[in-house]
N, C-alpha and C positions, 0 to 999 in steps of 0.2 A: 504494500500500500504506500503510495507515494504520498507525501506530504505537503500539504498548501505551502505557496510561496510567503514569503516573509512582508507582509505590506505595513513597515512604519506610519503608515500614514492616516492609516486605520487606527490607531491608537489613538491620534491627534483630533479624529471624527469628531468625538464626544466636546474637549474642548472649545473645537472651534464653534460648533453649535452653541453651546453656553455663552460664548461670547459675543455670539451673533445675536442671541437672546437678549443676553444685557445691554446692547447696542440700541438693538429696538426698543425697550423699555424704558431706555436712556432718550429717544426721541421722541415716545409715547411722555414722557414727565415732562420735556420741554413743550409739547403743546397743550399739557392739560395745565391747571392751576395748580399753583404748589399743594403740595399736602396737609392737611387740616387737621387734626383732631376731631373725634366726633364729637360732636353738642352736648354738654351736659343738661341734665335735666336741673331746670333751678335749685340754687341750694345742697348740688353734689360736690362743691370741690373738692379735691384731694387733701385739702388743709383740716377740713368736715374730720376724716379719719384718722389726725394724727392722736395718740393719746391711746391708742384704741388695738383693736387686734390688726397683724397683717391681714389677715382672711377676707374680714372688713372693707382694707385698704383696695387690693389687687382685685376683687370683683369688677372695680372698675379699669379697664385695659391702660387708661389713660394714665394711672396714679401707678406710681413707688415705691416701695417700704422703706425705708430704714431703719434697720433691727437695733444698731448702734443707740438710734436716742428716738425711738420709736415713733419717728414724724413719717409721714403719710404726704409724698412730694409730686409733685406735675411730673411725669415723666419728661425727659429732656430728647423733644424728638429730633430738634436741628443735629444734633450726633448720636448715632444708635448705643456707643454705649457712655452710661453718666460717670461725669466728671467726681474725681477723688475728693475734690471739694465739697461738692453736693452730697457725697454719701460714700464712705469708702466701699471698694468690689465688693468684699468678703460680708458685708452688710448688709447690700443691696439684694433687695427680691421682688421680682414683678416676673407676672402670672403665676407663678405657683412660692407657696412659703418656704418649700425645703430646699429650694435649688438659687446658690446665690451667682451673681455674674462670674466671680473671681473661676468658682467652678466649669460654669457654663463656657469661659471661656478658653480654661485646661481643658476642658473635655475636647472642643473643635477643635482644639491645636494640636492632640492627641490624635483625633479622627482626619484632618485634612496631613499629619505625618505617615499616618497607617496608608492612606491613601499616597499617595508620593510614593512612598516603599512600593505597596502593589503596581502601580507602573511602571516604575521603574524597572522591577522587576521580571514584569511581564515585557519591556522592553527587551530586556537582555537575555530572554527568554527565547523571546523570537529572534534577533537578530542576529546572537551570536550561536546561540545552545544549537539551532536547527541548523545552521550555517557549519559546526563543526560534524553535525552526522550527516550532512552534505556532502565533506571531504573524506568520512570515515566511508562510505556509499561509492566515492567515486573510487577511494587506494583499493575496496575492493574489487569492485569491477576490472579495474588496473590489471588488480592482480590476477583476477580470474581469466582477462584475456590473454595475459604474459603467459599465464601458465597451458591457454588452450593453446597459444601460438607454438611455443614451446614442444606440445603435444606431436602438432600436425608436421611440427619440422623433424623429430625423430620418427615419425613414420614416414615420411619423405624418404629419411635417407635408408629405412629401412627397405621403402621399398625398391629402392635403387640399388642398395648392392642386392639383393632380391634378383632384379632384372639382367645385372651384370655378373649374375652366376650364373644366371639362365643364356646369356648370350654366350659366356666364355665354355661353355659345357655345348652349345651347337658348334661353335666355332673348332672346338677340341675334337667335335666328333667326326667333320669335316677335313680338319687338318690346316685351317686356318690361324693358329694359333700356335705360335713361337714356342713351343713346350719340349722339356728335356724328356719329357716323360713320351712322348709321342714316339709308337713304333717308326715313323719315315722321317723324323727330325734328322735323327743322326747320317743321310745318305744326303740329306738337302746340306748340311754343312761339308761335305767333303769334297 
């Protein structure tokens, strides 16, 4: 079973799409209106929940915890994630209370590492691993045909002295053939 060809460039698919995507997206936000916050209903603000529990707090998507001095803050949408000032990582929690950013953010840096490895590796998988049982494929072949070649060259010459026994034995029997052993040699030399 022969083995597909090595196409680098087929690895690169995926990315290039991603980036095509966030291209378009990047287009799609420059014609629409910047992004908003949605409306709170009067009398929700996020300031409403400090004092109080996270659970409280993070119902509303909009709003932040901070577990540190347990205020209840607008989330800071102009940068995705909030400033050390405003609430340290390890502190911070929005949408869920057990998961804070500092983590949230080892974690993706964890998962987008794991990922790199797996490419990469699937690179060097295909390019070079397949590429050396390529060369181990071919020294065989090499060899298989060195050795048939080999083969048909000693039955060659086998069949030729073969032929040239066969000729020197009519020859001998004719008297064509320079032979000491030949009863009429010795009367053709005198």
């Amino acid at each position: 079973m022969e083995a597909a060809p090595c196409r680098p460039w087929a690895l690169c698919l995926p990315a290039v799409l991603f980036l095509w995507s966030c291209s378009a997206a990047e287009e799609d936000r420059a014609t629409q209106p910047a992004f908003t916050a949605p409306p709170r209903p009067p009398g929700q603000a996020c300031g409403v929940f400090s004092g109080k529990t996270c659970d409280q707090c993070i119902q509303n998507t909009s709003c932040l915890w901070c577990n540190e001095n347990s205020l209840c803050l607008d989330y800071p949408v102009r940068s995705i994630i909030p400033s050390s000032t405003l609430c340290p990582l390890s502190e911070a929690r929005w949408g869920v209370c057990w998961v804070n950013f500092e983590a949230v953010i080892i974690t993706i840096a964890v998962l987008a590492g794991l990922l790199l490895l797996v490419i990469a590796g699937c690179c060097c998988y295909c390019c070079y691993c397949r590429r050396g049982r390529q060369r181990e494929r071919l020294t065989e072949e090499e060899e298989r045909f060195i050795r048939d070649q080999e083969e048909k060259r000693l039955q060659s010459l086998q069949r030729k002295h073969e032929r040239k026994a066969k000729h020197d034995e009519i020859r001998k029997k004719y008297g064509l053939l320079q032979d000491s052993d030949h009863p009429y040699s010795r009367y053709e030399n005198e």
